[in-house]
C-alpha positions in Angstrom: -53.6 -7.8 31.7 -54.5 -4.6 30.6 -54.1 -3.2 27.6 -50.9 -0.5 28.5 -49.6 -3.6 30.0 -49.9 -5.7 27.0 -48.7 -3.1 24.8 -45.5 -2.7 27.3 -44.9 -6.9 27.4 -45.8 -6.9 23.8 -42.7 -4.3 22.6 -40.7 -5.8 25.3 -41.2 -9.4 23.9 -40.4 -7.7 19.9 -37.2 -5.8 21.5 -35.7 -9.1 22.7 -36.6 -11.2 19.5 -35.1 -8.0 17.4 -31.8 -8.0 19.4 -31.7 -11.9 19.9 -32.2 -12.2 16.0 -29.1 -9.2 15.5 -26.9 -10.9 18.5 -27.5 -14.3 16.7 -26.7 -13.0 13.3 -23.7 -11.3 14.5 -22.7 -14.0 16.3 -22.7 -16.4 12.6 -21.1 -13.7 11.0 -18.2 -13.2 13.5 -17.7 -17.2 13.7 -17.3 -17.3 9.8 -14.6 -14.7 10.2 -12.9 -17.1 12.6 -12.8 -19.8 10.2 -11.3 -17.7 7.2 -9.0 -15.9 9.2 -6.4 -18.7 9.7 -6.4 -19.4 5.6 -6.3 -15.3 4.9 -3.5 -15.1 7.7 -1.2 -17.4 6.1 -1.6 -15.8 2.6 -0.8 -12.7 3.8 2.1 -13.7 6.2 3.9 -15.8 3.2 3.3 -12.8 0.7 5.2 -10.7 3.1 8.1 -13.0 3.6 7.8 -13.1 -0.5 8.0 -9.6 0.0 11.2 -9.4 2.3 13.0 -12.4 0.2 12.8 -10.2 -2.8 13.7 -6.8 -1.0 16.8 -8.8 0.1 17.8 -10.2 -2.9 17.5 -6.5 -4.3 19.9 -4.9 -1.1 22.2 -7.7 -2.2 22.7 -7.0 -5.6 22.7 -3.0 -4.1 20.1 -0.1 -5.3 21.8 0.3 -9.1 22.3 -2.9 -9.9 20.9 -3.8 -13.9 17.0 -4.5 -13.3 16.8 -2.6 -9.6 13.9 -0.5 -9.5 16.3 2.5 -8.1 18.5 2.4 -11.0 18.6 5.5 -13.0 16.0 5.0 -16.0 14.0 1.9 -14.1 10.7 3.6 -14.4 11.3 4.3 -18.2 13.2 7.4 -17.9 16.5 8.0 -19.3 19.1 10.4 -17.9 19.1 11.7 -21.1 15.3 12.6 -21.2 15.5 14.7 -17.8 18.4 17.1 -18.8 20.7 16.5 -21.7 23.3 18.3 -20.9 23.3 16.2 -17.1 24.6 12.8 -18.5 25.0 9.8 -15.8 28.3 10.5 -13.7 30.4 8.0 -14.4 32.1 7.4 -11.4 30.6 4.6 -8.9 30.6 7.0 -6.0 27.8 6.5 -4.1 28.2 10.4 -3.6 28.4 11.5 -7.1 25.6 9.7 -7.8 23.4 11.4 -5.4 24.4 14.6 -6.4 23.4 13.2 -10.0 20.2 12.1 -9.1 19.9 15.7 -6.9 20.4 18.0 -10.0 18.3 15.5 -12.2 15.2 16.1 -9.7 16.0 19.8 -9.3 16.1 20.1 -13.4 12.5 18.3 -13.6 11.0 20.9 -11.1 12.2 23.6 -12.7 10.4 22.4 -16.1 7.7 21.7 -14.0 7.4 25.3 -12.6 8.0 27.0 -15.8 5.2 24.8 -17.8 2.9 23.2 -15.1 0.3 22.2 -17.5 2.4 19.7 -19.4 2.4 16.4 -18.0 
């Protein structure tokens, strides 16, 4: 052979080893994925029926029900602390609460627009 030839059949040979070597690591790394997958599959699939039990038991009990994370004050608020002079309508109309919960949101953008750098 001459030596562009065995230069040529020399990279060639390299090339193949390279990408056999990559396709062979890729090929380990994809079958270790296979067997993990089954295990992380079912952890994820009963942490979403988890999910969906609890979200259940929450529309069943209804969104301001004592400990619902939709009742007014549930993420340490108080009706009280957005407006005072907005109390909690007393009524358990679903309507009068949403116009509660309207005017609550539209009092805290209002402080928010007239003093943005508090927080």
């Amino acid at each position: 052979m001459t030596a562009p030839q065995s230069l040529l059949q020399a990279a060639f040979n390299r090339l193949s080893a390279r990408l056999g070597d990559r396709l062979l690591d890729s090929a380990a790394r994809l079958a270790e994925l296979a067997q993990q997958a089954p295990g992380q599959f079912q952890q994820e699939w009963s942490l979403f029926w988890e999910e969906v039990e609890a979200e259940a038991q929450r529309l069943e009990r209804g969104p301001f029900a004592p400990g619902s994370t939709d009742a007014p004050g549930a993420a340490g608020t108080t009706w009280q602390s957005a407006s005072p002079q907005d109390p909690p309508p007393s009524s358990s109309d679903p309507q009068d609460l949403i116009d509660a919960l309207r005017a609550r949101v539209a009092h805290l953008t209002q402080r928010l627009e007239q003093d943005p750098g508090r927080s």
